[in-house]
C-alpha positions as CSV (number, residue, x, y, z in Angstrom):
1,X,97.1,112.0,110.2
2,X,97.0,111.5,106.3
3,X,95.9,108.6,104.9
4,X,96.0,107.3,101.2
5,X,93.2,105.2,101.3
6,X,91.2,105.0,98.2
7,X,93.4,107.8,97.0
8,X,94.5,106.9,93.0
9,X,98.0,106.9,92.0
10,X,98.3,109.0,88.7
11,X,101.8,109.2,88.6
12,X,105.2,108.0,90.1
13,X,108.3,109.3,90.0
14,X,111.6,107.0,90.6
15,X,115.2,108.7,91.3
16,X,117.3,106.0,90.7
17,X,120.7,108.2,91.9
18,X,119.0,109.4,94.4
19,X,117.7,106.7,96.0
20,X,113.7,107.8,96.1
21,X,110.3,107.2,94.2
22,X,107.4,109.2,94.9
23,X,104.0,107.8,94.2
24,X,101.5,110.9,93.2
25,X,98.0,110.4,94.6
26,X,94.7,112.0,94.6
27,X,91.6,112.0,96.5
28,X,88.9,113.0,94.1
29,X,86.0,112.7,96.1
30,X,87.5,115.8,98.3
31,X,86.3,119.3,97.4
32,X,88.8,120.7,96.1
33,X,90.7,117.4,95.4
34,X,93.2,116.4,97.5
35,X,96.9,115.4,96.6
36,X,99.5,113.6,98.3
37,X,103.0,112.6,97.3
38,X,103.6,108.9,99.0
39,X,108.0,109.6,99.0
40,X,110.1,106.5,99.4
41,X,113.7,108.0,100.5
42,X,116.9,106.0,100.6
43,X,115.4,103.4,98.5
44,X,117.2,99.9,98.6
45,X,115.1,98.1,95.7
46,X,111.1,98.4,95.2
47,X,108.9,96.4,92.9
48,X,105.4,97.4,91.7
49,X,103.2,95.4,89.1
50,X,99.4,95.4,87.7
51,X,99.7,99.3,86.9
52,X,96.5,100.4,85.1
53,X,96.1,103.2,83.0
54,X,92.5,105.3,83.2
55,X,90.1,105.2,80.6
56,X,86.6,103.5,80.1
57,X,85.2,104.6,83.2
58,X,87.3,102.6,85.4
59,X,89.3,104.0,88.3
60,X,92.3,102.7,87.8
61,X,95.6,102.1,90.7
62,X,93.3,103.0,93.7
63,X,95.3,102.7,97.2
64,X,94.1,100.2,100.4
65,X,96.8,101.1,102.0
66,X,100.8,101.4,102.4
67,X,102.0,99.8,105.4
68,X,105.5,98.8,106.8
69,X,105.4,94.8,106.8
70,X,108.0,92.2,107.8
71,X,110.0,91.5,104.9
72,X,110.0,87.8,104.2
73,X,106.3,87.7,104.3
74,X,106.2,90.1,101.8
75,X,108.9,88.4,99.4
76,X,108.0,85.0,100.3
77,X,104.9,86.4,97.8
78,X,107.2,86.9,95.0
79,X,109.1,83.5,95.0
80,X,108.5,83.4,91.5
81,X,109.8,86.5,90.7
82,X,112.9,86.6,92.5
83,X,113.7,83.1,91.3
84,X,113.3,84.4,87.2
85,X,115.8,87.6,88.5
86,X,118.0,86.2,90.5
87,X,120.6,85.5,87.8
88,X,120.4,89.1,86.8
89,X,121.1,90.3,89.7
90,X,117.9,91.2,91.1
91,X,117.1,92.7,93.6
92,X,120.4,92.0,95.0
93,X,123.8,90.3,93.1
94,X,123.6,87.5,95.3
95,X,121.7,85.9,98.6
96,X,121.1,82.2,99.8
97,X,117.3,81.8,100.1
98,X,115.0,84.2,101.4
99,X,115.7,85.1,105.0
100,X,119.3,86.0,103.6
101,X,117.5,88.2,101.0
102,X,115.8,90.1,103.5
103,X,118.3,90.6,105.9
104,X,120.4,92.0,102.8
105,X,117.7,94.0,101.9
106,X,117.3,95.6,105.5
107,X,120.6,95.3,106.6
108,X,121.5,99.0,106.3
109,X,118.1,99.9,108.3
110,X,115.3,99.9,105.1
111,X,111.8,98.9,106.1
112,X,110.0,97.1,103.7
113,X,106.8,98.7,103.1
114,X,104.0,96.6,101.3
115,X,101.9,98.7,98.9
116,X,98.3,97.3,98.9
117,X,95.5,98.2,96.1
118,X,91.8,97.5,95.6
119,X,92.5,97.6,92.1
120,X,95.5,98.5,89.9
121,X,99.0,99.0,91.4
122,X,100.5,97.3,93.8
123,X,104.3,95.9,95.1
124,X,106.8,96.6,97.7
125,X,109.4,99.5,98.3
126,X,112.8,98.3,100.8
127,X,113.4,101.8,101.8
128,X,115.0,103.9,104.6
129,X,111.9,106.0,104.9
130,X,108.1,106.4,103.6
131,X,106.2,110.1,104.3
132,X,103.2,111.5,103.1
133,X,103.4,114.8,101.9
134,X,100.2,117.3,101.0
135,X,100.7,119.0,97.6
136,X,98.7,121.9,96.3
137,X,97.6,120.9,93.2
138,X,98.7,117.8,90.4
139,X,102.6,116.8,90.2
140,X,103.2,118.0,86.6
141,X,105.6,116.5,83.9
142,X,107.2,119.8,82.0
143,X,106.5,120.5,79.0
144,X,108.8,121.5,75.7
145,X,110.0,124.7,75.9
146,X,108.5,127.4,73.7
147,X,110.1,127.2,70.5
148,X,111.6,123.7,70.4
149,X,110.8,120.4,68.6
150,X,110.8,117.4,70.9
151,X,112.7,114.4,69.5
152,X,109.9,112.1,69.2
153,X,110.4,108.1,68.1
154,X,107.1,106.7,65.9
């Protein structure tokens, strides 16, 4: 079985048409390193906060796990949250405390799965499904094309 744990998410990727986000993770300590992609599909809403970027010797966004939880646990964490969001719509236009916001949330068959972290990133994902998949090497954000000038702001 893969596991995440004490893997570092790098990078994420979120597909808002499509419904997904894809947290990029490595193992370091492996030799050769190893990467999973951590892929959210049919996503409903998700929520992540305390991201870290590297730098200064400090591992930063390191995984304790990524486990399917009962919603209104998990959202009964975020009170304050939802109640600054709730006029704009967030995470749903409207619901009537928080039992009725998970059982919008999971009424179409999403799972909420509770992202945990010993340091750096961490949140919740309401999604159909959550797999781990094995990936060669580092996801990879493209680069310009030969011969062009990026449109660059500052």
């Amino acid at each position: 079985m893969v596991s995440v744990h004490d893997n570092l998410v790098y990078a994420q990727t979120v597909d808002y048409d499509g419904g997904r986000v894809v947290l990029h993770t490595v193992y370091p300590p492996a030799d050769p390193p190893e990467f999973t992609d951590v892929v959210f599909a049919g996503v409903v809403v998700y929520h992540v906060e305390q991201q870290a970027f590297g730098g200064g010797g400090v591992a930063a966004n390191v995984v304790f796990d990524i486990e399917e939880s009962a919603a209104e646990p998990v959202l009964g964490r975020y009170v304050d949250l939802l109640a600054a969001t709730k006029n704009y719509a967030w995470p749903v236009p409207e619901y009537d405390g928080l039992d009725d916001l998970a059982a919008r949330l999971t009424a179409g068959g999403a799972k909420c799965f509770e992202i945990h972290s010993s340091c750096g990133l961490c949140g919740f994902v309401f999604a159909a499904s959550m797999e781990f998949r094995r990936r060669p090497a580092r996801a990879q954000v493209a680069e310009a094309e030969p011969g062009t000038t990026p449109d660059r702001v500052g």
